[in-house]
Kinemage of the C-alpha trace (Angstrom):
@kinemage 1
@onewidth
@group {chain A} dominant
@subgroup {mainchain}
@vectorlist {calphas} color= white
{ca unk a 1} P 9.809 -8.064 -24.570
{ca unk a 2} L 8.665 -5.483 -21.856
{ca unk a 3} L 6.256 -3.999 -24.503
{ca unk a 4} L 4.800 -7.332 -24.505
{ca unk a 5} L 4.755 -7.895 -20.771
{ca unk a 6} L 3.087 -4.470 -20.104
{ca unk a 7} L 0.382 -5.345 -22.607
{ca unk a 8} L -0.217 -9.214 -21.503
{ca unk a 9} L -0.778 -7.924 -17.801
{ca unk a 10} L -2.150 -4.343 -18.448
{ca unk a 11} L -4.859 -6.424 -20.354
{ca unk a 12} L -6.127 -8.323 -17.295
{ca unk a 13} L -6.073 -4.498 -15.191
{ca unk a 14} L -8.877 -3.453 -17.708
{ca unk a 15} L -11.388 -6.311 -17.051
{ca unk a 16} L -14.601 -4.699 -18.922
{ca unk a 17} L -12.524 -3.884 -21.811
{ca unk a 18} L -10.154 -6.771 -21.859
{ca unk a 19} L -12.182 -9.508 -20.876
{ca unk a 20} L -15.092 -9.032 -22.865
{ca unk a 21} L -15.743 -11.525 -25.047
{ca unk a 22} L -14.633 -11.301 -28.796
{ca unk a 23} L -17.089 -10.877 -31.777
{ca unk a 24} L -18.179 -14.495 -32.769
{ca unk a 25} L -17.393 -15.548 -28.884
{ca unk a 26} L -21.376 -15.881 -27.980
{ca unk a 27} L -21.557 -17.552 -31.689
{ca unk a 28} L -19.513 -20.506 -30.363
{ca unk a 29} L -20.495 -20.683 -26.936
{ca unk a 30} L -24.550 -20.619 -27.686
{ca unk a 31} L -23.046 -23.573 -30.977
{ca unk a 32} L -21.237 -25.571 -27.921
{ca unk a 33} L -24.094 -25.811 -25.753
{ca unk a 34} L -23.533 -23.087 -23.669
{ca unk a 35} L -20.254 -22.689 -21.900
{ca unk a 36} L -22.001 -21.416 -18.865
{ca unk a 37} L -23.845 -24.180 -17.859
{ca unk a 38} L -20.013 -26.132 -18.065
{ca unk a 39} L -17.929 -26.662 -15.192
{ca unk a 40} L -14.151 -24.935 -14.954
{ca unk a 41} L -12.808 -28.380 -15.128
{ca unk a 42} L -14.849 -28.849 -18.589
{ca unk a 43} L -14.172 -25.546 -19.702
{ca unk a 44} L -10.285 -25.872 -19.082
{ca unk a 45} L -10.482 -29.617 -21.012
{ca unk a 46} L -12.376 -27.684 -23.592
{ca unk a 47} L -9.865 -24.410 -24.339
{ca unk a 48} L -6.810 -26.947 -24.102
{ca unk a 49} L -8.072 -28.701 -27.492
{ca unk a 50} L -6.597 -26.501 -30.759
{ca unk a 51} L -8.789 -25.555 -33.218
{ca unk a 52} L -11.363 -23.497 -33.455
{ca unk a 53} L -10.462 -20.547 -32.421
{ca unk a 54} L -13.699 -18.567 -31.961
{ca unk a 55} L -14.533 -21.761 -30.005
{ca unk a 56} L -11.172 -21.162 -27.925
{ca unk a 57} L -11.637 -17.557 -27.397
{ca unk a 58} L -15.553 -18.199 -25.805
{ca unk a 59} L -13.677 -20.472 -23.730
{ca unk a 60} L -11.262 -17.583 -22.601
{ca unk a 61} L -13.478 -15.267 -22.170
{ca unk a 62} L -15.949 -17.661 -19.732
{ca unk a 63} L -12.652 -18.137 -17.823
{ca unk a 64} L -11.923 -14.698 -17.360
{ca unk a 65} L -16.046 -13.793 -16.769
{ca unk a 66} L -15.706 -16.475 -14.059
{ca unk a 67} L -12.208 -15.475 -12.319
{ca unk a 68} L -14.008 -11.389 -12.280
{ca unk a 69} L -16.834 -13.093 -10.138
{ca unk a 70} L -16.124 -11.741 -7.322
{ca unk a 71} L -19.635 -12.503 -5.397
{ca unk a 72} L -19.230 -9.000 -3.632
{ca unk a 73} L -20.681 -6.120 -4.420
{ca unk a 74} L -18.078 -4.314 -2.586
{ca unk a 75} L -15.477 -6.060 -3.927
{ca unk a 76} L -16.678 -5.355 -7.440
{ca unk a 77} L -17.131 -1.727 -6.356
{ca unk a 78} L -13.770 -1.884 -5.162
{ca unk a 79} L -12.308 -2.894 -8.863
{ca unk a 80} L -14.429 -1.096 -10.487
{ca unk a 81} L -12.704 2.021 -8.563
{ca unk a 82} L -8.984 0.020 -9.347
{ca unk a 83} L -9.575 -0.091 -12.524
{ca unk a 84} L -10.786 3.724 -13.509
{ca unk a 85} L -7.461 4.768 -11.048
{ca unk a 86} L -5.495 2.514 -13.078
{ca unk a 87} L -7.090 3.752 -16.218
{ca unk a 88} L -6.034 7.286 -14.917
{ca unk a 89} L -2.522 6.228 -13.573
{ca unk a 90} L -3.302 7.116 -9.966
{ca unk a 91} L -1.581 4.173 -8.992
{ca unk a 92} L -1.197 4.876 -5.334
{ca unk a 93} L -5.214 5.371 -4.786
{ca unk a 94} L -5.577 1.870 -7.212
{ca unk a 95} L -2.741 0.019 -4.565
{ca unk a 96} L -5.346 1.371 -1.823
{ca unk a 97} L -8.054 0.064 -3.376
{ca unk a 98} L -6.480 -3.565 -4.552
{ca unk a 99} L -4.917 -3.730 -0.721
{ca unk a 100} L -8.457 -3.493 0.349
{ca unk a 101} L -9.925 -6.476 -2.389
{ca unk a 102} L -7.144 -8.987 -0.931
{ca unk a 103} L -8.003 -7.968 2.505
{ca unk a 104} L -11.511 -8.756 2.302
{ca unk a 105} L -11.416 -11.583 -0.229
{ca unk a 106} L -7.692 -13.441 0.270
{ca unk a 107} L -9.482 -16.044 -2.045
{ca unk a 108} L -10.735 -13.484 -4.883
{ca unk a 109} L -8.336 -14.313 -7.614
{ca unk a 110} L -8.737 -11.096 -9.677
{ca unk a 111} L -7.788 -9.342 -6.840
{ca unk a 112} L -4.146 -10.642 -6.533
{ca unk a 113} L -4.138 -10.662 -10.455
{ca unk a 114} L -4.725 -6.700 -10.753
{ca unk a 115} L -2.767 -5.775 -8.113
{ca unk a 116} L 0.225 -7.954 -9.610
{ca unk a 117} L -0.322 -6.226 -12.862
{ca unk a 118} L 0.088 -2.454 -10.839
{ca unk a 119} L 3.356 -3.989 -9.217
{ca unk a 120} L 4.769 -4.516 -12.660
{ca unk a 121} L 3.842 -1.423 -13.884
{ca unk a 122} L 5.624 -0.124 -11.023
{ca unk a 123} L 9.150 -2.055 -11.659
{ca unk a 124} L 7.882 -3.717 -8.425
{ca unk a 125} L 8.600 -7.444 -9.941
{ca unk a 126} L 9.382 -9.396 -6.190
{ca unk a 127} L 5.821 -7.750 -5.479
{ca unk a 128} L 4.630 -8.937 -8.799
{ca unk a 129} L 5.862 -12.379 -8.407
{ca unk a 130} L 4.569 -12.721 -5.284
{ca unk a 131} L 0.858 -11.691 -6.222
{ca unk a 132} L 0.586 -13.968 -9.209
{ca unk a 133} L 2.254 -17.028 -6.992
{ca unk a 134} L -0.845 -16.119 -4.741
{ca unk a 135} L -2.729 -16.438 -7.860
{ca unk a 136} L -1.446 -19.659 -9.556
{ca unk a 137} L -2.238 -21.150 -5.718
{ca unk a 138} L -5.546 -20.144 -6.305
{ca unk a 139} L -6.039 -21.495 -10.110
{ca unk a 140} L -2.951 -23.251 -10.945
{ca unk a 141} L -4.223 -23.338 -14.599
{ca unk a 142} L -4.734 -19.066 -14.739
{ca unk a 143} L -3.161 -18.915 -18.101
{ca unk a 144} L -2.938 -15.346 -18.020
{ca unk a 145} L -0.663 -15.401 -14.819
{ca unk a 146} L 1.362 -18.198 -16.157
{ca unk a 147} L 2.484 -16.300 -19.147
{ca unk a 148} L 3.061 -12.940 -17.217
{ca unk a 149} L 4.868 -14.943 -14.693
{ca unk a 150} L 6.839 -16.791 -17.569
{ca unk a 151} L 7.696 -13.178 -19.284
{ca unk a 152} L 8.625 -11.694 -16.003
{ca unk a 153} L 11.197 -13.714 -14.957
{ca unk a 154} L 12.384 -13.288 -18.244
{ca unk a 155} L 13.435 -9.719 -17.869
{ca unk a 156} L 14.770 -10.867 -14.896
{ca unk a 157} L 17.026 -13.209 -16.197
{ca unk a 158} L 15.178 -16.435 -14.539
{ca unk a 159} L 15.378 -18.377 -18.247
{ca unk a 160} L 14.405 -21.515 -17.445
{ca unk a 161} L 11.929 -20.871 -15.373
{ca unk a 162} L 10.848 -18.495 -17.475
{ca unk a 163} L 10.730 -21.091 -20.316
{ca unk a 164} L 8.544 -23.854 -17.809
{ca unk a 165} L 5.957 -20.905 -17.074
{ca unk a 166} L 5.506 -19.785 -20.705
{ca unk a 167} L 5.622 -23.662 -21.734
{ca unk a 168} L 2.347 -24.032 -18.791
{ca unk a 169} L 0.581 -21.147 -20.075
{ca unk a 170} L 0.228 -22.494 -23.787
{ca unk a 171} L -0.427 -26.089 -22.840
{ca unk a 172} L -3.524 -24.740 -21.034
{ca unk a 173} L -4.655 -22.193 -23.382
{ca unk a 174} L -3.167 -22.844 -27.265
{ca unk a 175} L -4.847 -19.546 -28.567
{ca unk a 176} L -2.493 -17.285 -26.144
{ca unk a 177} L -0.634 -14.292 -27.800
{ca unk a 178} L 1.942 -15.462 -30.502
{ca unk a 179} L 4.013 -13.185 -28.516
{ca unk a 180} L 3.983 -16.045 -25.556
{ca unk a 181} L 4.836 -18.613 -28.657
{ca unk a 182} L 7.768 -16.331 -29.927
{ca unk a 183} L 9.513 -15.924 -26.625
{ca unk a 184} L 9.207 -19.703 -25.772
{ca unk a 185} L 11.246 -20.121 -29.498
{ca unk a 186} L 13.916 -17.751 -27.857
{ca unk a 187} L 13.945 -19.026 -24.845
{ca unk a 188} L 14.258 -22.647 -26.055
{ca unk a 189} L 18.203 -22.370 -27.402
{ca unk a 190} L 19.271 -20.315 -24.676
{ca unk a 191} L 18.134 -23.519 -22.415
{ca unk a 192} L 19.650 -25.821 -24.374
{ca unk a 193} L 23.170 -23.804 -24.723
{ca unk a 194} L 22.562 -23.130 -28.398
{ca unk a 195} L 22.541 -19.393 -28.463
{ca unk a 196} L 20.609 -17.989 -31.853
């Protein structure tokens, strides 16, 4: 489960890598009219519907292109710099530069995203937690967030909430990891009482 939790959230550290968007992707967006010309509210009506899932990864990856917008060239700079220390594991020079993103942009959502994901990869889950609440107040529909929220307070023994956070995540975004699917069957039983 911790593999999986490392991977979901290391994924959104590595936003040129992670968030670029799959082969086919710009198939189905230029097909659905162009996903940038949509509005968040369209494109979150749009990734909710099961499918097509070229069609749902565009979708994804517009999100994601969207929620890296920063608007700031030092802010970007600032990731950009994040994201090579993460890359690198100096972790203490990526906190610096994170600390700085949320200091300057409280409302950049990325920001409190990345630096959630180098509190988990730090065993720092209260930190963690409290970054991706910042982040869900921001987007309550970051789907991402929702099911590293959902697995984190799974290794921390938080079940059912655990189980409503994974739940979220895959009612907003259907094409999400089958890992997010599997640990929702797991967690299910252990809700209800009925141990597997």
């Amino acid at each position: 489960m911790r593999a999986f939790v490392i991977s979901l959230v290391a994924l959104t550290a590595l936003s040129s890598v992670a968030f670029a968007a799959p082969p086919g992707a710009a198939d189905s967006a230029d097909k659905s009219g162009g996903l940038a010309s949509q509005s968040i509210d369209q494109l979150f009506t749009s990734l909710a519907m099961p499918g097509d899932e070229a069609a749902g990864a565009a979708v994804e990856a517009e999100l994601q292109r969207r929620w890296r917008d920063s608007g700031s060239d030092t802010v970007d700079l600032l990731m950009q710099w994040a994201t090579e220390a993460i890359a690198t594991k100096n972790f203490p020079r990526a906190f610096d530069y994170l600390d700085a993103v949320t200091t300057l942009r409280p409302d950049y959502i990325e920001g409190w995203n990345r630096r959630a994901t180098l509190f988990f990869l730090q065993d720092e889950y209260g930190k963690a937690l409290s970054d991706l609440e910042k982040v869900l107040a921001l987007e309550p529909r970051h789907f991402g967030a929702l099911a590293g929220l959902g697995m984190i307070l799974n290794e921390i023994d938080r079940k059912k909430e655990a189980l409503i956070a994974l739940q979220k995540a895959i009612a907003i975004d259907p094409y999400l990891d089958d890992q997010v699917r599997d640990a929702i069957k797991k967690l299910e039983p252990e809700i209800d009482g009925r141990e597997i």
